[in-house]
Kinemage of the C-alpha trace (Angstrom):
@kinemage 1
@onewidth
@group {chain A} dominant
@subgroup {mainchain}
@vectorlist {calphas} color= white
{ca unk a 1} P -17.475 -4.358 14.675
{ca unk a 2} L -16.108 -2.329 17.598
{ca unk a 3} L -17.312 1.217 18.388
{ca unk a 4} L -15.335 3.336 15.607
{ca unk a 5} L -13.195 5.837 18.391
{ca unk a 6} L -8.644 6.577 17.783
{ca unk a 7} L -6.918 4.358 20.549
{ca unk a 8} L -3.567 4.673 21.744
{ca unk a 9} L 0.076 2.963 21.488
{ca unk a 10} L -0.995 1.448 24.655
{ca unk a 11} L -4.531 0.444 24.724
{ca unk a 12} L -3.618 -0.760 20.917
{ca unk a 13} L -0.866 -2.950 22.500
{ca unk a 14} L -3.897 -4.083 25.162
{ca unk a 15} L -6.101 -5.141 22.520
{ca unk a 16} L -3.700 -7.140 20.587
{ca unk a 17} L -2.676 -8.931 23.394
{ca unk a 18} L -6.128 -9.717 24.432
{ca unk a 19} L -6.984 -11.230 20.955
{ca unk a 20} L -7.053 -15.272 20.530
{ca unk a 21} L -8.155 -15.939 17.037
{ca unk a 22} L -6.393 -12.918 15.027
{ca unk a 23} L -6.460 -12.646 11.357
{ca unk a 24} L -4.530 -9.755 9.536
{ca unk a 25} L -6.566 -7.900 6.903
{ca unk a 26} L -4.565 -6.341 4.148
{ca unk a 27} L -6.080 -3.717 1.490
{ca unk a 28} L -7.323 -4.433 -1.749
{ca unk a 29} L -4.507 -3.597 -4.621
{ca unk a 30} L -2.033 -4.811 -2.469
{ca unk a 31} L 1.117 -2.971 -2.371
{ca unk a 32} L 4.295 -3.675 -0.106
{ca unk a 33} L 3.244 -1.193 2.791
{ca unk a 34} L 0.184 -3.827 3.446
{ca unk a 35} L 1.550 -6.666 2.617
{ca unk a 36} L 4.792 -6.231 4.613
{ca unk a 37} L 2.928 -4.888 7.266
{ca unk a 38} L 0.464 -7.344 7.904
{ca unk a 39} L 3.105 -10.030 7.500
{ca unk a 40} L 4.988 -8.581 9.983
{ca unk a 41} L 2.010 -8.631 12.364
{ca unk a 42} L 1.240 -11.929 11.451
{ca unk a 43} L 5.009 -12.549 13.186
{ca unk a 44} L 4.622 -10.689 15.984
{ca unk a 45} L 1.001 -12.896 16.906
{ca unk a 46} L 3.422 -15.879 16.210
{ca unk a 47} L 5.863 -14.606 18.412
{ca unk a 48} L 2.776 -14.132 21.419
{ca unk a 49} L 2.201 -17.354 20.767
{ca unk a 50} L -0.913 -17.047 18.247
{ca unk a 51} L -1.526 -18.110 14.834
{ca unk a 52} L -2.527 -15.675 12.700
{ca unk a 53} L -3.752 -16.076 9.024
{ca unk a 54} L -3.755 -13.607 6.036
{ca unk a 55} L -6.698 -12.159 4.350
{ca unk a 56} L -6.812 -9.897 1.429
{ca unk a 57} L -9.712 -9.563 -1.370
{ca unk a 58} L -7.233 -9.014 -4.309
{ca unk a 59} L -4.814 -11.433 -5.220
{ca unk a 60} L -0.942 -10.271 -3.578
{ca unk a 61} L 1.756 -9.991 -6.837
{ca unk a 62} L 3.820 -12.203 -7.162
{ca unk a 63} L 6.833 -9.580 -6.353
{ca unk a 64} L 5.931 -9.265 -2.650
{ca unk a 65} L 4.112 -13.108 -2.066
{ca unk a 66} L 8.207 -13.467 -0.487
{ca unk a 67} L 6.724 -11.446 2.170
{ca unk a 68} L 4.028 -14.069 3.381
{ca unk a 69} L 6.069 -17.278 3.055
{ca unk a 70} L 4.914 -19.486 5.893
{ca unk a 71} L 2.081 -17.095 6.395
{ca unk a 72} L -1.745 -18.784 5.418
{ca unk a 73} L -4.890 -17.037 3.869
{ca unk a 74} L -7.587 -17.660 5.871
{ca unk a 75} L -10.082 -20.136 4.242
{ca unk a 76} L -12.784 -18.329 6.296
{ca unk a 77} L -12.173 -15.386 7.802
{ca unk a 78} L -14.981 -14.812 9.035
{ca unk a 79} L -14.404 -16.986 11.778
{ca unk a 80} L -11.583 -14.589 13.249
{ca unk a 81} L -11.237 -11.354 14.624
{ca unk a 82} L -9.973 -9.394 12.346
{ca unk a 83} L -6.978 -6.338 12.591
{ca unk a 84} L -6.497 -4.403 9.431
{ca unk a 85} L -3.435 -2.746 8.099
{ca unk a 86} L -3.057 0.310 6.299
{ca unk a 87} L -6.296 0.111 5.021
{ca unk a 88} L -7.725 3.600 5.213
{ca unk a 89} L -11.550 3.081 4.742
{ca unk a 90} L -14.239 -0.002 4.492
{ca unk a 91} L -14.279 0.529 0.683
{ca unk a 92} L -10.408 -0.539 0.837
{ca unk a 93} L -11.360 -3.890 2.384
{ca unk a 94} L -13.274 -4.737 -0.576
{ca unk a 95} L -15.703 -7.701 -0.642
{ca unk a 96} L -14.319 -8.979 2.546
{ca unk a 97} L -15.498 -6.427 4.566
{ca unk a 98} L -19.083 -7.953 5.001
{ca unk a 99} L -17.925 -11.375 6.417
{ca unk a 100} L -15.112 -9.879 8.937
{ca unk a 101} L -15.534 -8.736 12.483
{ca unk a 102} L -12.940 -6.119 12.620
{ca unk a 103} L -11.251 -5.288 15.958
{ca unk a 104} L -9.042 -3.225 15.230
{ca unk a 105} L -7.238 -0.781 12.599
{ca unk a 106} L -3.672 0.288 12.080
{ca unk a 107} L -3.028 2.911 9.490
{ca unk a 108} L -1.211 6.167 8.852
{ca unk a 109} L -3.246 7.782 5.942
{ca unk a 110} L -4.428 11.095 6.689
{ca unk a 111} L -7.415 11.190 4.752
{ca unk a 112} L -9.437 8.212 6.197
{ca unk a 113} L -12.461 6.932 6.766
{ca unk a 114} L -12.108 4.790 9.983
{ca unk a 115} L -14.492 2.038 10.614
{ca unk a 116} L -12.966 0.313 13.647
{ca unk a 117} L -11.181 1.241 16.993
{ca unk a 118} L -8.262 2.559 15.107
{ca unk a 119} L -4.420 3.429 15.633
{ca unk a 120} L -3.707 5.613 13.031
{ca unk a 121} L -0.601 8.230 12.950
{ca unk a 122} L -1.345 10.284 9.558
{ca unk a 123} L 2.665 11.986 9.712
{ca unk a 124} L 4.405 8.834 9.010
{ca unk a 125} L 6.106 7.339 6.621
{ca unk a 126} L 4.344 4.342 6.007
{ca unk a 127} L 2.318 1.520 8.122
{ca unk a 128} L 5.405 -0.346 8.460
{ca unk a 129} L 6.782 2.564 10.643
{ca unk a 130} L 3.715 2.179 12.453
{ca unk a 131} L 4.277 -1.465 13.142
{ca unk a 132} L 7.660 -0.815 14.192
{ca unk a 133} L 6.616 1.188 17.674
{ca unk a 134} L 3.612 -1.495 17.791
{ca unk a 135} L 6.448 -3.911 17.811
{ca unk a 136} L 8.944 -1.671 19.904
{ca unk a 137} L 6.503 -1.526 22.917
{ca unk a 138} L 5.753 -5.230 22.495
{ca unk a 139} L 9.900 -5.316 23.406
{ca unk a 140} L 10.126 -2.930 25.772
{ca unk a 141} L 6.806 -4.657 27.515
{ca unk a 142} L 9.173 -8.200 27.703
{ca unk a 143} L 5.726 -10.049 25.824
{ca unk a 144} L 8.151 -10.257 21.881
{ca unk a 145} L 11.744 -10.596 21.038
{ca unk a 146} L 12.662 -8.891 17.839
{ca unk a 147} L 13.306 -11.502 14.868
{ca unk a 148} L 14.619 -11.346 11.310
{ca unk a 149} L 11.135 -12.512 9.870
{ca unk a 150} L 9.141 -9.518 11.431
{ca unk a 151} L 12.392 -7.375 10.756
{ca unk a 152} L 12.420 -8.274 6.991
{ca unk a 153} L 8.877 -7.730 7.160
{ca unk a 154} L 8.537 -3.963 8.624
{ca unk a 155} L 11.879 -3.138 6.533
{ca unk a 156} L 9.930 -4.324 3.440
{ca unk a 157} L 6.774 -2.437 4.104
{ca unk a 158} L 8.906 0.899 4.910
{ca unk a 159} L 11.180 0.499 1.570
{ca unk a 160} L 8.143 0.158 -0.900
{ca unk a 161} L 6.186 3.497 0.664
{ca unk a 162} L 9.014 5.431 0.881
{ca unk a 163} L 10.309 4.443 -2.625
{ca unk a 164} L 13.807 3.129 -0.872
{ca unk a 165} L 14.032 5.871 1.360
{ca unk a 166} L 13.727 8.491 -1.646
{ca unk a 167} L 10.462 10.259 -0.496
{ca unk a 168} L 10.033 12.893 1.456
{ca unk a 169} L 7.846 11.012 4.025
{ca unk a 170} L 11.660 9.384 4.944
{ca unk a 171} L 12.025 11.177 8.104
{ca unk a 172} L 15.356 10.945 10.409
{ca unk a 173} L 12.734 8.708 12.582
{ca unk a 174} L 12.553 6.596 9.607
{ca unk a 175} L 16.277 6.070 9.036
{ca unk a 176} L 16.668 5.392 12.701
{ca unk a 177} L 14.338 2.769 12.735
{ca unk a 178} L 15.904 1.400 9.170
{ca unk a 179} L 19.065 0.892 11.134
{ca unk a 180} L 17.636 -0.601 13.930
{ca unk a 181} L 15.650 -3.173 11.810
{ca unk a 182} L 19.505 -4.166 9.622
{ca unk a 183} L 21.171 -4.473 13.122
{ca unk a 184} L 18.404 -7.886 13.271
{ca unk a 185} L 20.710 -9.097 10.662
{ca unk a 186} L 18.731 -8.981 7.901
{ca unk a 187} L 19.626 -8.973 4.314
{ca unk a 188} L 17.927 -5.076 3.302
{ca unk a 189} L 19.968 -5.222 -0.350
{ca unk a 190} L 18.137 -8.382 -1.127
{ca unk a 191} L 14.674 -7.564 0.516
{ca unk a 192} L 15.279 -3.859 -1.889
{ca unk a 193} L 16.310 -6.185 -4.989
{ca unk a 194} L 13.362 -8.147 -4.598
{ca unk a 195} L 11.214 -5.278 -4.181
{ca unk a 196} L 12.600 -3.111 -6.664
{ca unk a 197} L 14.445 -4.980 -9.072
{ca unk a 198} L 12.949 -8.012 -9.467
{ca unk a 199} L 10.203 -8.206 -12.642
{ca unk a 200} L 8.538 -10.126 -14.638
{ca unk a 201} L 8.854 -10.394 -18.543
{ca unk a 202} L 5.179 -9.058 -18.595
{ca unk a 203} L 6.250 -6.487 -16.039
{ca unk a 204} L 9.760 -5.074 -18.013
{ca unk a 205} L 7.296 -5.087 -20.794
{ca unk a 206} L 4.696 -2.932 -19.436
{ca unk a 207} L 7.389 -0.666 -18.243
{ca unk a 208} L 8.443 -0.284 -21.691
{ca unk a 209} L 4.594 -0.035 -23.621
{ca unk a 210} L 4.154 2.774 -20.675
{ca unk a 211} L 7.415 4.523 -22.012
{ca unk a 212} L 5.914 4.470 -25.422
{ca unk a 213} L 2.834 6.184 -24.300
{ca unk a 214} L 4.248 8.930 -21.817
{ca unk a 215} L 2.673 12.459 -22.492
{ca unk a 216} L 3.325 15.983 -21.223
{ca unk a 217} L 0.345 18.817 -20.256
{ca unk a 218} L 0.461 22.007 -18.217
{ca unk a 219} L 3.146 23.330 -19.904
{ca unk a 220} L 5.272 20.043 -19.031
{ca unk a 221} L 4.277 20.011 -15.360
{ca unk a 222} L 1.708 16.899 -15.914
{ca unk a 223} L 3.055 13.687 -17.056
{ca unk a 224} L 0.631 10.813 -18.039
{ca unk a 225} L 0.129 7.775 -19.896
{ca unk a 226} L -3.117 5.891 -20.797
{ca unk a 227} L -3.440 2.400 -21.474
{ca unk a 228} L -6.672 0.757 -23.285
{ca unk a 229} L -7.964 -2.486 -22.814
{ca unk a 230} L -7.726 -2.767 -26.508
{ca unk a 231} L -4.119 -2.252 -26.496
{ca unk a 232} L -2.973 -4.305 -23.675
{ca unk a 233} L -4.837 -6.906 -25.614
{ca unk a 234} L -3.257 -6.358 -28.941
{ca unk a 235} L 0.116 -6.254 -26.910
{ca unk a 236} L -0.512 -9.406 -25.065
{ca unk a 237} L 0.200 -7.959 -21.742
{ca unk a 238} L -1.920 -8.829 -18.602
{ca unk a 239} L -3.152 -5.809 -16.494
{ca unk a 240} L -1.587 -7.061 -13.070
{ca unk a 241} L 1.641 -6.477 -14.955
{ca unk a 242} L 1.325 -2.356 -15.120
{ca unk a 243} L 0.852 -2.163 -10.970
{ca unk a 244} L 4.385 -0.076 -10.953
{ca unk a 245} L 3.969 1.607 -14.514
{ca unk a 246} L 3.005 5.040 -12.669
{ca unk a 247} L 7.017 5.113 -11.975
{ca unk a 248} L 8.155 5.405 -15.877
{ca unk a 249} L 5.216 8.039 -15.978
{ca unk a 250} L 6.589 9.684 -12.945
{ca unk a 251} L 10.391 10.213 -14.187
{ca unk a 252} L 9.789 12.634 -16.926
{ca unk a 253} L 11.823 15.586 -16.362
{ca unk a 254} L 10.119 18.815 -15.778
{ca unk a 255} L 6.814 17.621 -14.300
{ca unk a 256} L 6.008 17.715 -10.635
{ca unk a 257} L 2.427 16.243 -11.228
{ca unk a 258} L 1.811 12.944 -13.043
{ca unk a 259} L -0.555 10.261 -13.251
{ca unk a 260} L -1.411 6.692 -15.290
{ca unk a 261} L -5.034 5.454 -16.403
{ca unk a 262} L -5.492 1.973 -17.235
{ca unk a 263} L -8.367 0.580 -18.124
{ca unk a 264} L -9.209 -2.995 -16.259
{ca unk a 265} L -10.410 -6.333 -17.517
{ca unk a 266} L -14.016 -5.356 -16.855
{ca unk a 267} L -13.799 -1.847 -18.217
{ca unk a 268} L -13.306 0.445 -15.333
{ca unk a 269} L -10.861 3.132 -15.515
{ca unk a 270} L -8.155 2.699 -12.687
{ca unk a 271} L -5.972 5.735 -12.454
{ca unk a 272} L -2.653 5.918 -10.180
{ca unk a 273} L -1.437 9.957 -9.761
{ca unk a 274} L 1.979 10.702 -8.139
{ca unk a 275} L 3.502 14.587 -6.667
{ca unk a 276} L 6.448 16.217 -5.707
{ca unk a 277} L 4.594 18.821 -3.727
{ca unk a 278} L 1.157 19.064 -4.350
{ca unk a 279} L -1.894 16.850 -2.573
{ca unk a 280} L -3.210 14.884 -5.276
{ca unk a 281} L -4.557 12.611 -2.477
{ca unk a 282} L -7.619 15.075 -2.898
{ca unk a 283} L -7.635 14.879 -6.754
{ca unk a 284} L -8.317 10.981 -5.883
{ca unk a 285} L -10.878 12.270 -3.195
{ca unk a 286} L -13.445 13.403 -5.763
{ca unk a 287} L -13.311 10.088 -7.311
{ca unk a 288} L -14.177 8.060 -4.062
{ca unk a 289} L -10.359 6.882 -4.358
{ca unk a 290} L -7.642 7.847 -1.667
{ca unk a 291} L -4.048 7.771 -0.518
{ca unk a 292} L -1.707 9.351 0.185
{ca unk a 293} L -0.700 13.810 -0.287
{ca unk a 294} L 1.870 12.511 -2.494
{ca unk a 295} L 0.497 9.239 -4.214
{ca unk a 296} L -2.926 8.303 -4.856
{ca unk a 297} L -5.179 6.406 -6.214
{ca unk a 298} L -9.060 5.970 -7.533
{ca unk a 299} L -11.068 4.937 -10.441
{ca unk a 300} L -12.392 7.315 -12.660
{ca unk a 301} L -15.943 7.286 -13.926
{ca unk a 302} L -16.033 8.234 -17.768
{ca unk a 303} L -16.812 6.276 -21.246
{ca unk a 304} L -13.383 5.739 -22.119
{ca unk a 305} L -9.745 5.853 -20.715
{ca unk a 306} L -8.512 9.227 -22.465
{ca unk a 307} L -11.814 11.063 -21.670
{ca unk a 308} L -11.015 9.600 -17.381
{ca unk a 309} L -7.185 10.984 -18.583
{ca unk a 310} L -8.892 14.403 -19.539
{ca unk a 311} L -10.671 14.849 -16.718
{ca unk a 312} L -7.915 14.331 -14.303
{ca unk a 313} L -5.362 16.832 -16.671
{ca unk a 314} L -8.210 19.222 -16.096
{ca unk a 315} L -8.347 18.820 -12.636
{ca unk a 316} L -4.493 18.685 -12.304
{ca unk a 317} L -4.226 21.460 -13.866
{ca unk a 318} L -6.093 23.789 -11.074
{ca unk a 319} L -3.921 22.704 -8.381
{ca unk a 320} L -0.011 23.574 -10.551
């Protein structure tokens, strides 16, 4: 790996330019900000002319695998050099990490841990937005034209991190470049539906055990679920299918702080914590985990999934 140091818009553009065998590195857990954006990426090497594979230690859902259509995983990726995308930290690369030879790093968490020449911009929406200037001064340079497929792609990855536009990361920057990405021509009700309203059985049916399970602390200002092993196994319902479950959690009225814990296969306690104001992205911190100040996530040491649930509601509970 390169000499961990921030670059610029510029030398950023330099370096991708420069690179002949690129491969685009997406975090593990994938959600649509990664996946969208290193698709998108992915077009934009096509568009200079380069191939570039996919590489991601975690298998991508199959909500968002739409977004990598004619996109390849790498069968070896350590043969490439390597760009990842919004991947904060080395422990978000997962096993991976060990065979790649990172170049570079695009992000726009601002809790990080960088571990490559890196072009991160921690007061944006998402690393979609990020990919759109990448992309912008590709254009203005004359080097890309613009398509639908890396338009779909960076509308895609700036939908799923800003919730549709509902956050409060959704800047008027964000909207601009929104409506700049559907004058492409691209279908945004469709790429939303698929995003957003497109499930699973297993999925509608996690959404539904979580609704069963949703709890109130703080005086109503915490909402939480937790989910055992045991009784995702009595229910018959996989653990892939409760990666959106933190947004049932999320809608009970009254709470501005809430959070999921589900316990995995292997028994390790995954927890996902969402905000309307507060930085829970340092709540995650003390549990080697990340994010974002608004949405986080870690894994939470402790012998079973309500005593991990206990230990965040105590922890919540300082920063109401």
């Amino acid at each position: 790996m390169s000499k961990v140091r921030p670059i610029g818009l510029s030398e950023l553009c330099d370096l991708l330019l420069s690179i002949e065998n690129p491969l685009v590195v997406m975090h593990i857990r994938p959600d649509g900000d990664t996946v969208g954006s290193a698709a998108a990426l992915a077009e934009i090497f096509k568009g200079l002319g380069k191939n570039a594979p996919y590489a991601c230690a975690d298998e991508i859902p199959e909500r968002l695998r739409f977004l990598v259509e004619g996109i390849e995983p790498a069968e070896h990726p350590e043969s490439y050099e390597a760009v990842t995308v919004d991947v904060p930290s080395p422990m978000q690369v997962g096993e991976l990490l060990d065979r790649l030879n990172v170049i570079c790093s695009i992000d726009h968490h601002k809790r990080s841990t960088p571990f490559a020449p890196h072009y991160t911009l921690g007061d944006i929406s998402s690393a979609g937005e990020v990919m759109y200037l990448v992309a912008e001064e590709l254009v203005r340079r004359g080097v890309l034209k613009m398509t639908k497929r890396i338009a779909e792609r960076l509308y895609a990855a700036i939908s799923s991190d800003t919730g549709r536009f509902a956050y409060t990361s959704a800047t008027a920057e964000t909207y601009r470049i929104a409506a700049s990405l559907i004058s492409v021509g691209i279908d945004h009700a469709e790429i939303n539906r698929r995003l957003f309203a497109s499930k699973s059985l297993d999925e509608i049916r996690a959404e539904g055990f979580v609704g069963e399970r949703v709890r109130s602390a703080g005086d109503g200002s915490i909402a939480y679920a937790v989910i055992s092993k045991a009784e995702r196994d009595a229910a018959g319902i996989p653990f892939p299918a409760f990666e959106t479950a933190i947004d049932i959690v999320r809608q009970l009225r009254g709470s501005s702080l809430s959070f999921i814990v589900k316990e995995t296969d292997k028994g390790e306690f995954k927890a996902s914590l969402r905000s309307v104001e507060r930085d829970v992205s340092e709540i995650a911190s003390r549990h080697s985990g990340g994010g974002h100040i608004r949405a986080a996530g870690c894994t939470v040491m402790a012998g079973s999934a309500e005593e991990a649930a206990a230990i965040l509601i105590d922890e919540l509970t300082s920063i109401i």
